[in-house]
N, C-alpha and C positions, 0 to 999 in steps of 0.2 A: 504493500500500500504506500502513496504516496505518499512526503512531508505535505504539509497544510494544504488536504484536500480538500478541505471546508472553504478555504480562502478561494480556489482555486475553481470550486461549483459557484460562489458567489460572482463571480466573473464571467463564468459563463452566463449566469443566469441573468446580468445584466445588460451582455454585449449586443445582445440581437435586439431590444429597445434601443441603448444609443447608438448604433451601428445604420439603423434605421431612419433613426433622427438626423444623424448626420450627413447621412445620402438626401435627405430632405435641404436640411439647410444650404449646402453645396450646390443641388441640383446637378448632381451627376454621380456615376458610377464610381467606386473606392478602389483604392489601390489598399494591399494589407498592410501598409504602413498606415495608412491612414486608418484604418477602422481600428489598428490599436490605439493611435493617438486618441482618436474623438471618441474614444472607450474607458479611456482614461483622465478625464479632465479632470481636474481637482473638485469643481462645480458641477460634473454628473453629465448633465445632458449639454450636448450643444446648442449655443443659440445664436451663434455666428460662424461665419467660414474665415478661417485664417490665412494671411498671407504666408505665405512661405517663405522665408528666409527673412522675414521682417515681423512680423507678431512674437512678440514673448507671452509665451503660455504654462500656463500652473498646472501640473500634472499629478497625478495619485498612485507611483509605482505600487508594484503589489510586494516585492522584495526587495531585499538590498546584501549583496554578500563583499568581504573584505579578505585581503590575502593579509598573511603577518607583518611587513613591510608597513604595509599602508594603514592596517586597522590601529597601530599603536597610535599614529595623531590622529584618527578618524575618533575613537575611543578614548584617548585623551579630552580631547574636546566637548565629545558627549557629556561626558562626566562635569563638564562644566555649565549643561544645559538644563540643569532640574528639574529632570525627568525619572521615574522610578524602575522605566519598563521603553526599553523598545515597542514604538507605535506600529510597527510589521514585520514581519518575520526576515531576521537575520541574523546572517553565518559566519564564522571566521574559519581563513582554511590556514593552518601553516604551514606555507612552501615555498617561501623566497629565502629564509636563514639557514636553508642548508646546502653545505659546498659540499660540492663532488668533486672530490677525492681520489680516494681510493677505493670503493663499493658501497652499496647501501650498508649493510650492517653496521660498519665502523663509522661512516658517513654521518649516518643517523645519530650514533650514537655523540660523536664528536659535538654535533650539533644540538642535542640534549647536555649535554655538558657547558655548552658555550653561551648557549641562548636561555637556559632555564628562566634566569628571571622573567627576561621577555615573555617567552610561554606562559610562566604562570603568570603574568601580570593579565596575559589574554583571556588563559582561562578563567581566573576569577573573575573578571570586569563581565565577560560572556555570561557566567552564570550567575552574576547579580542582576546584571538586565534582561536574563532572557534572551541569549544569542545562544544559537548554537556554534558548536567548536569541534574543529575538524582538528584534529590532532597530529605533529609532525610525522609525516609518514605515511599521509591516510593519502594523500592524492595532490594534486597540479588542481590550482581554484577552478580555472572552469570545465574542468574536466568532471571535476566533482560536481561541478554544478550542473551540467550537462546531463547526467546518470540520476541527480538528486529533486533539482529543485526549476530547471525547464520546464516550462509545457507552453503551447503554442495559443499566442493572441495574447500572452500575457505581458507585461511590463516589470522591467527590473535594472536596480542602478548597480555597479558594482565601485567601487575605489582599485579599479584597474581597467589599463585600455582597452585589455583584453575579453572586458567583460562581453563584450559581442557576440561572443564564440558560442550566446545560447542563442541565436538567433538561425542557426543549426535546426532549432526544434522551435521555429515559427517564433520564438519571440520580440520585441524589443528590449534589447537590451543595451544598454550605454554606460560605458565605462566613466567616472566622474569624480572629483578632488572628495577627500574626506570629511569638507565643509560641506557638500550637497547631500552626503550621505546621513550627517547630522541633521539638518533640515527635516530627512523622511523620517528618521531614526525619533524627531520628538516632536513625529505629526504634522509636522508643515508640509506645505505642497511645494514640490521643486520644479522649478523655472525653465524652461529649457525656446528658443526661438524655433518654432515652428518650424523643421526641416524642409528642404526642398528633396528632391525623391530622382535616384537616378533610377532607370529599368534598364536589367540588363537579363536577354534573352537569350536562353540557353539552347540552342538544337541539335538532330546528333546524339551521341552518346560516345561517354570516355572507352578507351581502349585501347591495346597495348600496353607500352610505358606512361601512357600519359594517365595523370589522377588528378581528383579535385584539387591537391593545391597547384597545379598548372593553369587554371582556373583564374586563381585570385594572382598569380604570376603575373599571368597578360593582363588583367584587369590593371595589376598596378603601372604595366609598361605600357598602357594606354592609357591613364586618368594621370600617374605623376603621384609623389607623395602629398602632396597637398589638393589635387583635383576633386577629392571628394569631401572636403571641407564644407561645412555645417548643410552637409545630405546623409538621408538613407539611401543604402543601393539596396535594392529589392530584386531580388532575382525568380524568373516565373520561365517559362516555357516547357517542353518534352525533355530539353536537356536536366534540367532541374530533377523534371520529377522521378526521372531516369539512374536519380542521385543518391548514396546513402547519406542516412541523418550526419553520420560523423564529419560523413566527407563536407556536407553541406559545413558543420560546424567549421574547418576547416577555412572554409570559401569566405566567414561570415569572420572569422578570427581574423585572419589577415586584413581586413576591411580596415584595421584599426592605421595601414602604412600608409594610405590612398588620403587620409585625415577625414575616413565616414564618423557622420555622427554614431551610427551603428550599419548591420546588414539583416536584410532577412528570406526566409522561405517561407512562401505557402503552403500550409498543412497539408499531409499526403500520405500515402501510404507506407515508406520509409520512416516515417515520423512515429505512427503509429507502431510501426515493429520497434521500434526501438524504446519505444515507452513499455511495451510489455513483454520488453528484452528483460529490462532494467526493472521490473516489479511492480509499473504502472498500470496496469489496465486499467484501476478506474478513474486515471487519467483519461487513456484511449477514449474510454466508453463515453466519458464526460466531453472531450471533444469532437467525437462522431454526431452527438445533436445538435451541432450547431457550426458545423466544418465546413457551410459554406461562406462563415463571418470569421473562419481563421486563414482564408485566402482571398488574394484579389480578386474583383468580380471580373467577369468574363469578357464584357468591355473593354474593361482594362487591359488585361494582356492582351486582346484580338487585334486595338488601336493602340500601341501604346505610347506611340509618339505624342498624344490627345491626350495622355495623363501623367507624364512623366515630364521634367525638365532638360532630362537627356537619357537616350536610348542608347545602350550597345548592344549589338549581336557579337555573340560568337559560337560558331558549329565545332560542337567537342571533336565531330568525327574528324575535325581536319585539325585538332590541337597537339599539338607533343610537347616532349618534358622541355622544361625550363630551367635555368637555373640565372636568377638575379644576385647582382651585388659586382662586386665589391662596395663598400660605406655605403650602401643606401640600395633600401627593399625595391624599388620601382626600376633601375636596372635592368633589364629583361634581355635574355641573350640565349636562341636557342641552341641544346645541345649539340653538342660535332660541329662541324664546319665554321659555324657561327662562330662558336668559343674559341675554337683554334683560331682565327685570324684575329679574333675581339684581345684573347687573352695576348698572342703573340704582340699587337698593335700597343696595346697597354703596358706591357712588362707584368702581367700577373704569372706569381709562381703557378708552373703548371703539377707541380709535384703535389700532393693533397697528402697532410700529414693527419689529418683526422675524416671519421666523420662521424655526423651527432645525431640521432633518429630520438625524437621525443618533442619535449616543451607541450605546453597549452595546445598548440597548434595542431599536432602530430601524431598522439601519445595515445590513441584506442585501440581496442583490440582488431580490427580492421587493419588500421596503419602497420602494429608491430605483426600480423601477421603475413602483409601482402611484402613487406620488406623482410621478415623470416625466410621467404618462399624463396626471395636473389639469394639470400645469403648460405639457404640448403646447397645452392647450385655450386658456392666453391665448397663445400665438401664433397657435394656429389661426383665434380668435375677435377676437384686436384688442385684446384684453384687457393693459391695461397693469399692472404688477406696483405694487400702492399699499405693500406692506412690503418690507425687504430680506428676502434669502432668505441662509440659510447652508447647507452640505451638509458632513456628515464622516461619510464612506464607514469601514464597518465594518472590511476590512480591505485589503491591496494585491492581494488574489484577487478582491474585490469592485470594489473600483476600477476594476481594470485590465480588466474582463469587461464592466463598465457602460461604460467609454469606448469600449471594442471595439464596443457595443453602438447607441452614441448617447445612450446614456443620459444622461450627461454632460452632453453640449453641450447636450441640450434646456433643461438648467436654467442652464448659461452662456447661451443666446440671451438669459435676461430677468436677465440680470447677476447671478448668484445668484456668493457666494462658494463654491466647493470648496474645503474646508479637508483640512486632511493626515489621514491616517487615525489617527484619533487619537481621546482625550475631547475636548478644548476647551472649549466654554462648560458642557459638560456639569457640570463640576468645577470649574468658575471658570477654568479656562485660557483664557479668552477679555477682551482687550484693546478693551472699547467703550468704555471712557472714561478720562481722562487723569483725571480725580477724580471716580471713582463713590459716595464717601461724599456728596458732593453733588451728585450726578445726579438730575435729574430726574422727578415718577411719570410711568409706561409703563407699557401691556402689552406683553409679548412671545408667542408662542405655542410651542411645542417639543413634540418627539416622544422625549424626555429621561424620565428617570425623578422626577425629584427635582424639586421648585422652590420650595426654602427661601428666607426673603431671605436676600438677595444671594448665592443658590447662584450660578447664570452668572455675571455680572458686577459684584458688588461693588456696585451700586445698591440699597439697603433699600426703595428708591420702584418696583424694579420689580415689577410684579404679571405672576408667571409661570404658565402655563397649561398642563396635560400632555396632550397631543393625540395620534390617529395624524399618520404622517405625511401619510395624504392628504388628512384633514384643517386639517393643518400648513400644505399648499402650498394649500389651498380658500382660507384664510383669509389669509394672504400675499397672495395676488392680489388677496381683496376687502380687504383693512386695516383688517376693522372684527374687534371680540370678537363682536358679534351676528350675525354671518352665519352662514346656513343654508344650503349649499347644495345642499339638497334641496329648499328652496320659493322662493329668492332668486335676483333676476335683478340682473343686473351691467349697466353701461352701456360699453362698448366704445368707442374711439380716433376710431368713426364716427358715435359717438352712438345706437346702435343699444341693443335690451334683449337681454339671452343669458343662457344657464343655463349652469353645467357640468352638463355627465354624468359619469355614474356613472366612479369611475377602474377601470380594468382594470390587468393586470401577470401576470407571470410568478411562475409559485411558483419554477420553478428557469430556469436562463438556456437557451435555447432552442438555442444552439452550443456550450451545456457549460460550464463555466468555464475559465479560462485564466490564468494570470500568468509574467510573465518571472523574476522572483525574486521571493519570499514572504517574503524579513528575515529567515531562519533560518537562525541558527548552531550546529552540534549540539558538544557538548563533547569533550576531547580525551579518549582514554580512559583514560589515564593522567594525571591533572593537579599528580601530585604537583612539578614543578619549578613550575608557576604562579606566579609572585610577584602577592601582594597587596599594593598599599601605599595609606596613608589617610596625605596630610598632617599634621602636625600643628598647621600654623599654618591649615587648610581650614576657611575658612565652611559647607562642605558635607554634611562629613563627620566622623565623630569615632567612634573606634573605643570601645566600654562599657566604663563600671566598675562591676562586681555590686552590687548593693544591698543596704544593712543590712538585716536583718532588724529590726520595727519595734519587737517585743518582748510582752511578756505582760503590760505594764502600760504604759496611753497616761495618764496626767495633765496636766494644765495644759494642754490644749488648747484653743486658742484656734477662732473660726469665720471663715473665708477670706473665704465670700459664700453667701447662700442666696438660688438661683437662681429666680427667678420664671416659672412655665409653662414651659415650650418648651424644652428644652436638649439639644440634638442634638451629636453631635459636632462639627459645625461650628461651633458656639459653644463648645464646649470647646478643639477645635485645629482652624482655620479652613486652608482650603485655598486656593486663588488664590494671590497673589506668596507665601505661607508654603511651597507646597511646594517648592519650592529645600533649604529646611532639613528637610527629611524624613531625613537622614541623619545630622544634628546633631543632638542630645538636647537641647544646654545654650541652643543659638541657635533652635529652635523654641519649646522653655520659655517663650521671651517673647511667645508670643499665647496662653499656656494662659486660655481660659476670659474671654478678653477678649470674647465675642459673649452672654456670659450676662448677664441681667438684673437687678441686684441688689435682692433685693424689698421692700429699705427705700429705696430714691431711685430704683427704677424707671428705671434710669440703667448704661450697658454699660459693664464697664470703671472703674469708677468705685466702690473699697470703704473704707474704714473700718480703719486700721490702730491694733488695740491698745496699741501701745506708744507711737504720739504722740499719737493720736487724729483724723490726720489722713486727710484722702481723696487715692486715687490707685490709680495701674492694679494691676492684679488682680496681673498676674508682679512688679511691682515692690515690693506691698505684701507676697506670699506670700514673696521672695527677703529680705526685711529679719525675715520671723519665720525663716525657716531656715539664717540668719546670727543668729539668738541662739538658735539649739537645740530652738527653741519648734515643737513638732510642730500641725499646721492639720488641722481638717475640713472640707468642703462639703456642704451640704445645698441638695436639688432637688426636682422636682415628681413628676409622672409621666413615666413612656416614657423615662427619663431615661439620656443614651448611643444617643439616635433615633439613627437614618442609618446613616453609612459606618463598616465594620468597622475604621479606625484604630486602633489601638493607641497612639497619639500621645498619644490622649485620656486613657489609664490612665498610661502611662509620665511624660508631664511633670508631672502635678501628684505626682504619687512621686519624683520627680529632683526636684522644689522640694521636698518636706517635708511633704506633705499624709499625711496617715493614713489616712485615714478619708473617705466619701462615705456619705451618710443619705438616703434620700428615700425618695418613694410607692410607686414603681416603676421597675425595669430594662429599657433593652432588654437582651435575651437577650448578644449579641458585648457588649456593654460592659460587664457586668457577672463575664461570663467574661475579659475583659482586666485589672480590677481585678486581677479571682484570681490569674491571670497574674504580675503581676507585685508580688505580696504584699502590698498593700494590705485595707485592709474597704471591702466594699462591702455594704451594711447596708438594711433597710427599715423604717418607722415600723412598729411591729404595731398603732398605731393611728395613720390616717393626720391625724389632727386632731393630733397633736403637732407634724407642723412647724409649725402657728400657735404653737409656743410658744416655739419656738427666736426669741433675740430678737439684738439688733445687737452686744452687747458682751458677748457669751457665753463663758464658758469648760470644756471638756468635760472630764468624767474616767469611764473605762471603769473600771467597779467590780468586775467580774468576769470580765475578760478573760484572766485567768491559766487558768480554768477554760472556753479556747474548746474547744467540743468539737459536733460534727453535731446537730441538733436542739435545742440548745439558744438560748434568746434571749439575747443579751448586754445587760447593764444600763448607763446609760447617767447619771450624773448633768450633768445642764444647769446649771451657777450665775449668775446674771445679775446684771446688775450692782451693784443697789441689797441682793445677797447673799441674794433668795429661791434657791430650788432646784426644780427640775422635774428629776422621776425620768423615763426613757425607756426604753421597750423598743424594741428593735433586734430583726428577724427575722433570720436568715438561710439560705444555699441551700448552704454550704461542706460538702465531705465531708470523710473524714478526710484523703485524698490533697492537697484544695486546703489544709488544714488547715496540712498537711508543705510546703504551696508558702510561705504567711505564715511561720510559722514558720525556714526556711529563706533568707526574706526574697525570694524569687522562684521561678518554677519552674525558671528557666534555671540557678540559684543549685541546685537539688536534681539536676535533670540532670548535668550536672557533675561534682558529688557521686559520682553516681552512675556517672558513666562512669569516675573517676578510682579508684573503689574499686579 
């Protein structure tokens, strides 16, 4: 039986009234993004049609789940909202604190050793409010979530980018800062602008080497990392439905490189096998009465030009394997011939010293069994393994059904590491090098979402590549970037020439699935005696102190660093050995923004301090302006706040004293994090003025007294020889985020608000 099927029939029982309404209001046929949105309102029924990409709308998720990374300031914060009880059902998964190593058992255990405070701080805070908790070990977040707590038509936020990846199983779901999660967490309705809706039309069907993430490969080498910025992509056609649930999850995961607000599928019959794979049937049964308001209407996919803002086709029958990257997921480069000239043109190592089958993305028993299936063939064949192999099984259901299976052991026969179920390299939790700032270049190959440098391993020389898995383990066996193993022949232990074939696998596990314990702790029901305690002298941990509000008048500001290209959250608040301090504000602080490139010395880490005039690291030069009072700006390029929904990103440079952030453009989570937590997050109205912003700049907002929704804020620049450069500043603030600055945060109005 499902978790909160109660919640989950009240959904149903509501959809088809305002699914109906909403078709009324609109006056026309839905797309399935839409009849979750207007199924969802905060206010119930709809009584107006929204603009797309310009309405902010108050929404009523039905869940909310967090990974250990992120839930400590999500849950930190809660705790300062005086609340008794989570207002809907939510999870903590732990699996970002554990590095892979050397195998799960020691892995695990290493990281019970290292982390315990954290964990316990999780688990109690869980079972005082009524959250469940997924215990280290138990599984990868949405993988869990996927198996657990999906089901289609529904709505759900997570504090990770990744949380998309239930959209697999017909949801919305949308990954979001741990200040939105508080919001739902104590009953308030969360904000989101009205998405716009790409369609993309699937026909054809997958076959041979090619698999669902080939899919989301080309989608991203045709939309860009930022093209799908504040959209859902909605995916409908024969190719879809043609799809398994996992794979879809897959398709809907990677949505998060393209910058979708989320992805999704139309309920279907994949969907349903998978619910009562996984012990749902009276999910299934619940959305079989009402499965024609858990897919777009028929309109809509027949015209979809007429309902979508932009349309792509593509015919899987004519797709094959991909392999994107190096630094950046939207890369698209197809295998053989393509790679061989791309790699040779580039100088990427052609030698592949690893390769990685798992993460969020990858990690079902589908995936690790159709990439089992390559990997039978070099034992079958004589075929010796030329890369190391890593595996991190999605969750301890997947695990435990693959070893039952043999699954396993086919990839232990060629000495592959089984890592704990976990992220690990996925998120830099992964231990390859004792000093990867000087590590040397490499390719590696991965079935991971992401491959920023030094995402895996802290190596800026490795060139990482986003692959299916079974393409993951093709290339592994042969250890080259240019293999094709659809026209490539291998040379065998006997000196013989061989092929692989085509891999085969299971959509779902053929004896069912099975596991002895799942890691799930469900909360006590009363948790009012719970004791919380957070150290005070803890590296780890560190309970908030609310933030000023910044005020109505910023002068004498000075410029922190103005970041050149690229600046993804990982460069802003890097993860690997930093996530330990995920729960510290003041001891994480100290990598803010250390990975950003400063675009006068083209040099990381390395800025320009006004007050001696000397150069030094970013937190240390930002902590000596915020020690004499002196409020900082940052200005960046485009996409700027890429990647992971961290909240870390907006939080520490506000806990140093930053103001203000200016640049091209926002990703969508980062730019809602700023808001978050009372900062400006600002854009050039003419993108030619960051060339003007110069090294020893000092900022004064001219009419900030007068912030108010549509309007641009002015911006005087003074440099140093005492010209002046006027700047317009756009921005996206409504009157609510307005009340959030203002109030110096949102959690700071909340509060307020409950204390009334």
């Amino acid at each position: 039986m499902a978790f909160d099927i109660d919640m989950i029939k009240k959904v149903y029982e509501t959809i088809v009234e305002r699914v109906d309404k909403a078709r009324e209001i609109t006056g026309k046929p839905l797309t399935l993004s839409e009849k979750i949105l207007y199924s969802h309102l905060w206010d119930g029924m709809a009584d107006k049609a929204f603009v797309r990409g310009k309405d902010y709308v108050d929404f009523a998720p039905d869940r909310i789940a967090c990974q250990d990374a992120t839930a400590q300031m999500a849950l930190l914060q809660f705790m300062q909202a005086g609340k008794t009880k989570v207002a809907v059902p939510t999870t903590v998964h732990c699996d970002h604190l554990i590095q892979a190593k050397v195998g799960a058992t020691s892995d695990l255990q290493a990281a019970m050793n290292n982390s315990s405070e954290v964990f316990n701080f999780l688990e109690s805070v869980s079972n005082k409010y009524g959250i469940g908790f997924w215990k280290p070990g138990a599984g990868i977040i949405h993988q869990v979530v996927l198996e657990n707590y999906a089901f289609p038509g529904g709505m759900m936020i997570g504090t990770d980018s990744h949380t998309v990846n239930a959209g697999g199983l017909g949801m919305v779901a949308i990954g979001v800062g741990g200040a939105d999660a508080v919001d739902v967490m104590a009953g308030m309705p969360w904000e989101l602008k009205f998405p716009k809706l790409i369609g993309v039309k699937l026909t054809g069907k997958i076959s041979g080497w090619a698999a669902p993430k080939d899919v989301i490969l080309k989608v991203a080498g045709i939309v860009s990392a930022k093209g799908g910025t504040g959209a859902i992509v909605e995916y409908f056609g024969p190719g879809a439905v043609s799809m398994s649930c996992t794979g879809k999850g897959t398709i809907c995961n990677m949505g998060a490189e393209i910058g979708a607000t989320t992805s999704t599928f139309g309920y279907d019959e994949s969907m349903e096998r998978y619910l009562r794979a996984t012990d749902r049937s009276d999910v299934a049964d619940a959305a079989n009465e009402v499965k024609d308001y858990l897919t777009g209407d028929a309109e809509v996919y027949a015209n979809p030009e007429q309902y979508f803002d932009q349309v792509i086709e593509i015919n899987l029958s004519e797709l094959g394997p991909l392999l994107n990257g190096p630094f950046t997921p939207d890369l698209s480069t197809t295998v053989g011939s393509e790679m061989t000239a791309r790699a040779q043109e580039k100088d990427w190592p052609i030698q592949v010293e690893w390769g990685l089958i798992g993460s969020c993305t990858n990690s079902s028993y589908e995936d690790l069994s159709r990439a089992s299936s390559v990997a039978q063939q070099a034992l079958d064949k004589g075929l010796k393994m030329k890369s190391e192999l890593g595996i991190n099984p999605g969750s301890e259901q997947v695990r435990y059904t693959a070893e039952r299976d043999g699954i396993l052991q086919i990839f232990e026969k060629l000495d592959a590491k089984i890592f704990t179920n976990a992220c690990g390299p996925c998120i830099g939790q992964w231990a390859r090098y004792s000093d990867p700032k000087n590590a040397p270049k490499n390719s590696i190959v991965h079935s991971f979402n992401r491959n920023f440098a030094k995402r895996a391993d802290g190596n800026p020389n490795t060139h990482a590549f986003v692959a299916s898995p079974e393409i993951t383990a093709a290339i592994a066996i042969a250890g080259r970037l240019d293999f094709n193993p659809i026209t490539d022949k291998l040379i065998n232990e006997n000196g013989e020439e061989v092929m692989l074939d085509e891999p085969t696998g299971w959509e779902l596990p053929p004896k069912g699935f099975e596991v002895k314990d799942n890691g799930y702790l469900a909360p006590e029901e009363d948790g009012s005696h719970v004791q919380v305690t957070v150290k005070e002298d803890s590296e780890r941990l560190q309970l908030l102190t609310p933030f000023v509000p910044l005020g109505g008048s910023i002068t004498g500001a000075k410029l922190l660093i103005k970041a050149h290209g690229k600046c993804t959250t990982d460069h802003i608040s890097m993860a690997g050995p930093w996530l330990r301090f995920r729960g510290h504000l003041d001891n994480i602080a100290n990598n803010t923004l250390i990975g950003a490139v400063n675009a006068f010395n083209m040099k990381t880490n390395f800025v320009k301090s006004q007050l001696n005039g000397e150069y030094d690291a970013v937190p240390k030069t930002q902590r000596t302006y915020k020690a004499a009072g002196i409020k900082t700006i940052v200005v960046g390029d485009h996409n700027y706040g890429e990647g992971s929904s961290r909240e870390h990103a907006a939080m520490q440079p506000r806990h140093l004293g930053v103001a203000a952030v200016i640049v091209k453009s926002f990703a969508r989570i980062h730019e809602t994090n700023l808001k978050k937590q009372g900062m400006l997050g600002l854009t050039f109205a003419n993108e030619s003025d960051y060339d003007l912003i110069q090294e020893d700049d000092t900022f004064n907002f001219l009419d900030l007294n007068e912030f108010a929704p549509g309007k641009p804020l002015t911006i005087e620049a003074v440099h140093a020889d005492g010209s002046k450069d006027i700047i317009v500043a756009n921005h996206t603030y409504n009157q609510s985020q307005i009340d959030w600055y203002n109030e110096g945060s949102a959690l700071n109005l909340i509060k307020k608000e409950n204390n009334a």
